[in-house]
N, C-alpha and C positions, 0 to 999 in steps of 0.2 A: 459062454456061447451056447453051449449046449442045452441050460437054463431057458436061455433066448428061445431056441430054436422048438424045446420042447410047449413054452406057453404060448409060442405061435401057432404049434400042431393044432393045441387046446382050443385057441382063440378060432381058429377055422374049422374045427369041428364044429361050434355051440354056434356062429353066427346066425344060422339061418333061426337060432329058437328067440334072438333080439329082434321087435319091429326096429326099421328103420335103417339094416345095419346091411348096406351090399356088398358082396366079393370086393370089388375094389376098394371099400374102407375096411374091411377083415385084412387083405393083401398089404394096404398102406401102412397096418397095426402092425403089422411084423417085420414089417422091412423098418420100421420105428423102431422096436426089440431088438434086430440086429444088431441097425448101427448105435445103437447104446452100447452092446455090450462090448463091438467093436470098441469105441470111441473109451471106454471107460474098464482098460484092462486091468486096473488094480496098481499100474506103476503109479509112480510120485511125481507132482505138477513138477514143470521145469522151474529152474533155479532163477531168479529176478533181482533184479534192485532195484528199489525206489529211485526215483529220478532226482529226489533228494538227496539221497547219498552221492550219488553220481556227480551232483553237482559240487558238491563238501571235497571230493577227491580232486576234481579238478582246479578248484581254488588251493587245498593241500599242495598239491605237483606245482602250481603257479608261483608257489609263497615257497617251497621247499628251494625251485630255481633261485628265488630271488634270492635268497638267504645264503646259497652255498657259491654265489657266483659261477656257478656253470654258465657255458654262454650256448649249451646246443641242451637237449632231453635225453637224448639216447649216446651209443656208446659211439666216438670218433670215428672218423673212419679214415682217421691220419693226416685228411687233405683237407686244411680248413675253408678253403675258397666252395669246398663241394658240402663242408658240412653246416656252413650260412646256408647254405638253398637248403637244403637233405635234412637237416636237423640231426644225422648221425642215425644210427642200428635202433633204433626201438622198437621194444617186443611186441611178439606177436604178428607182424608184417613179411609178406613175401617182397622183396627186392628182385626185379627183371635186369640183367644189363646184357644187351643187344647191339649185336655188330657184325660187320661183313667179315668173311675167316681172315685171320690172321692181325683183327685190326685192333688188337690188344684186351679186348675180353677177361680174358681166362688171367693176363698180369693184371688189371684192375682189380680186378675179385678176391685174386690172391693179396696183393697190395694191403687192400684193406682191410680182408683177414689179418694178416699181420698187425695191423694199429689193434684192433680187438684184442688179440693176444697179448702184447704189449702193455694192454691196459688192463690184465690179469683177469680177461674174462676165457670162457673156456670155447676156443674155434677148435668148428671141424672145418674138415677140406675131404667131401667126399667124390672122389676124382675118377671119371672114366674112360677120361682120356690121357692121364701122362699116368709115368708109376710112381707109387709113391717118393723111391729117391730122388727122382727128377723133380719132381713138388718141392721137397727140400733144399735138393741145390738151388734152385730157382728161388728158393726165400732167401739163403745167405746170401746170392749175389743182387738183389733188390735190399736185401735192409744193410748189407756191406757194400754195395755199390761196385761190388766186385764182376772183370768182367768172365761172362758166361763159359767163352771161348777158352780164356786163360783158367779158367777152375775146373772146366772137363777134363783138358788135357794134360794137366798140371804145370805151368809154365806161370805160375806165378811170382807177379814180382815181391821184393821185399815189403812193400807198403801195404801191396793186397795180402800177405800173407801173414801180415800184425792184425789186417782188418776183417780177416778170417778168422785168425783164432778170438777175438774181440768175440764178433759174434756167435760162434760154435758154444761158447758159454753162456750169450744171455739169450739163444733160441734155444736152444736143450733146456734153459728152465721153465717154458713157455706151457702154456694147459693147451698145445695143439694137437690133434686128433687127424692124423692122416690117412684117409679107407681108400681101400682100393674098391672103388664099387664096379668094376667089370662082371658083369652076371648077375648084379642085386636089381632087386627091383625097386623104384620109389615106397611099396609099403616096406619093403624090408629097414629101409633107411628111416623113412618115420619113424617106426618103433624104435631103434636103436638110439634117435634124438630123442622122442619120450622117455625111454628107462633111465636115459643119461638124466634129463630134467627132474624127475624125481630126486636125483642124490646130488644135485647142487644147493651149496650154501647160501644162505639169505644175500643177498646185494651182488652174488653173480651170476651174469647170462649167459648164454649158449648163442653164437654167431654162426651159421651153418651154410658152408657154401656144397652145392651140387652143382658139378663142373660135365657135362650142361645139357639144357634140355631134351636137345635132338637125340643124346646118347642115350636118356635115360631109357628105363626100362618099367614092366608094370605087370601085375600080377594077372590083372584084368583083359582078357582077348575081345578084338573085337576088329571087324574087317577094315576099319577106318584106324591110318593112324592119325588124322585129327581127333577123330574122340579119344585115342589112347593121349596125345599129348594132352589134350584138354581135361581127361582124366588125373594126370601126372600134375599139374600144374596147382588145380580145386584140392587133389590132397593134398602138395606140400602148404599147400596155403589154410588147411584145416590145423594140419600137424602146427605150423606156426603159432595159429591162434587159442590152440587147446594147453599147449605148452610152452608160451609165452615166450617161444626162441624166435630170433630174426631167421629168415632163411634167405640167399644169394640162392638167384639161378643163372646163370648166362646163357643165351639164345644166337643161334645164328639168326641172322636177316639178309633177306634179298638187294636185291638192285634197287628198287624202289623204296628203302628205308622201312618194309614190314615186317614183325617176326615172323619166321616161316614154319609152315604146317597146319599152323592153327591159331585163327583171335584171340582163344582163349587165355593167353597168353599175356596178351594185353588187359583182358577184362579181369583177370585174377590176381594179378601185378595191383600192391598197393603203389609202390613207387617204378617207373617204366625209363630206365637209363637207357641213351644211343650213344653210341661211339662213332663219331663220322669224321669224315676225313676233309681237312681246311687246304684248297687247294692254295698254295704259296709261289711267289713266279722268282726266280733266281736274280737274285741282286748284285751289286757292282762289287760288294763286299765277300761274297760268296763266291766270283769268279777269282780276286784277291786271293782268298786264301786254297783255290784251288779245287775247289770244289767244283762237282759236274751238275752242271744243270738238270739234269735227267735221275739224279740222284734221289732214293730211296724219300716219299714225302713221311716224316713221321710227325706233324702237327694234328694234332686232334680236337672234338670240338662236342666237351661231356657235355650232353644234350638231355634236358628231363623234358621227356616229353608225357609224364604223368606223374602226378603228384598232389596225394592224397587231400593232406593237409602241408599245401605251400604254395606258389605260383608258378604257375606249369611254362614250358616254353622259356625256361634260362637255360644258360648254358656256363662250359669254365673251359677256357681254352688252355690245353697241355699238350706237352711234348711225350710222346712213346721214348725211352732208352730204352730198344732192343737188346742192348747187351747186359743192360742192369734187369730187365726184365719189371720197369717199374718209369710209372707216369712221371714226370718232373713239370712244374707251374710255367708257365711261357713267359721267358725275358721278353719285356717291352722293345730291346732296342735290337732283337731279333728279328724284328718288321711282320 
């Protein structure tokens, strides 16, 4: 630059002794020498691949599926009816899942975290809103079916208490990563999923949930929290694609079925999950055994209303078990 700036001086001292050569093409000369030297600091072109090769990878993944009989690309996500649509956890992608409070969010994410682990890949669960132990109780009683109620207080029966110790042994061997991110901001969390991804072995991934957007936090000030959330959102979705980890986020949404705060949300979301609620009217079968009409609706109705590579606008209708803290596939002759 300095080069630049110096044969610029030059070049508008001597013009006047060139015919032909006025201030505005001496002026135009150097603002030329600028953005060169701008444009041409000495770094190295960015990194490419031929569309060739490109193409070579993509028939490789096509022929690898065919051969190894997987029936999805990415990693399970436990619930096969969601990983026909979904295709499963494949790297590099930010995952949205979006719901009214309380309408099962934070047990879906969790849920599926668990199949990740399960399947010997390495989940975080970086959570802002429960604490750590409570993240945990809440896996043993979803993958033990165990109820919530009966394992806080300890009043477990004999069966829940075989299908306790069951699980306590095959979730302690698990590669799960529980943060307390209270006070961290989304770079802080980036980085610590990059350093992780450096020291993972070949053929395993990193599933990352951040439990959830509205909480999160960011290093960046600015008077708008839509820009902050829209901030939060474009990094983890950087962090994803630089370190080839899937990332969960869960979002609150409004009344009207939009994530709240900010679009951006949706525009950075490779895949955009809803969680909505199927309203259901009380049956002759349901007065029969006693039940109240007025009773708690837990029918739900997994909604992909984006999806990158798949066809947007399906859906898989499940049941919430608030006390197992985990989805269940809806019996047909439930109505």
């Amino acid at each position: 630059m300095i080069g630049a700036l110096a044969a610029g001086i030059a070049h508008l001292q001597a013009f006047t002794e060139v015919d032909g050569i006025s201030a505005t093409n001496a002026l135009e000369h150097c603002q030329k020498l600028v953005c060169e030297a701008v444009n041409d600091d000495g770094s190295s072109e960015l990194e490419y691949q031929p569309i060739g090769e490109l193409v070579a990878q993509v028939l490789e993944d096509s022929q690898t599926m065919s051969e190894s009989g997987k029936s999805i690309p990415g990693i399970t996500t436990g619930i096969s009816a969601i990983d026909a649509i979904f295709g499963g956890f494949e790297e590099g992608c930010l995952t949205v899942v979006a719901a009214e409070s309380s309408d099962g969010k934070s047990s879906l994410c969790r849920q599926m975290l668990e199949s990740v682990a399960i399947e010997g890949h390495c989940a975080m669960d970086f959570t802002y809103e429960m604490m750590p132990k409570t993240e945990a109780r809440r896996m043993l009683c979803s993958q033990g079916k165990i109820d919530a109620g009966s394992l806080k207080m300890g009043l477990l029966t004999r069966g829940e208490q075989a299908a306790l110790s069951v699980q306590v042994r095959k979730i302690s061997g698990w590669d799960m990563h529980v943060i307390d991110a209270a006070g961290k901001t989304i770079e802080q969390i980036c980085r610590h999923i990059s350093r992780k991804s450096k020291k993972m072995p070949k053929g395993k991934k990193i599933v990352a949930l951040i439990d959830y957007i509205q909480l999160c936090k960011t290093a960046v000030t600015s008077k708008s929290r839509e820009r902050e959330i829209a901030h939060i959102t474009s990094t983890a979705k950087q962090c994803a694609k630089m370190t080839g980890a899937h990332i969960i986020m869960p979002s609150q949404q409004n009344k009207d079925g939009d994530v709240r705060e900010s679009m951006a949300i949706e525009q950075d979301a490779d895949t955009l999950i809803q969680i909505q609620k199927i309203e259901v009217k009380s049956t002759k079968k349901a007065w029969e055994k006693g039940k109240d009409a007025d009773e708690p609706n837990n029918i739900r109705k997994i909604f992909f209303k984006k999806l990158r590579d798949g066809e947007r606008y399906t859906y898989v209708v499940m049941e919430l078990v608030g006390r197992f803290f985990r989805f269940e596939m809806k019996r047909e002759d439930e109505g």
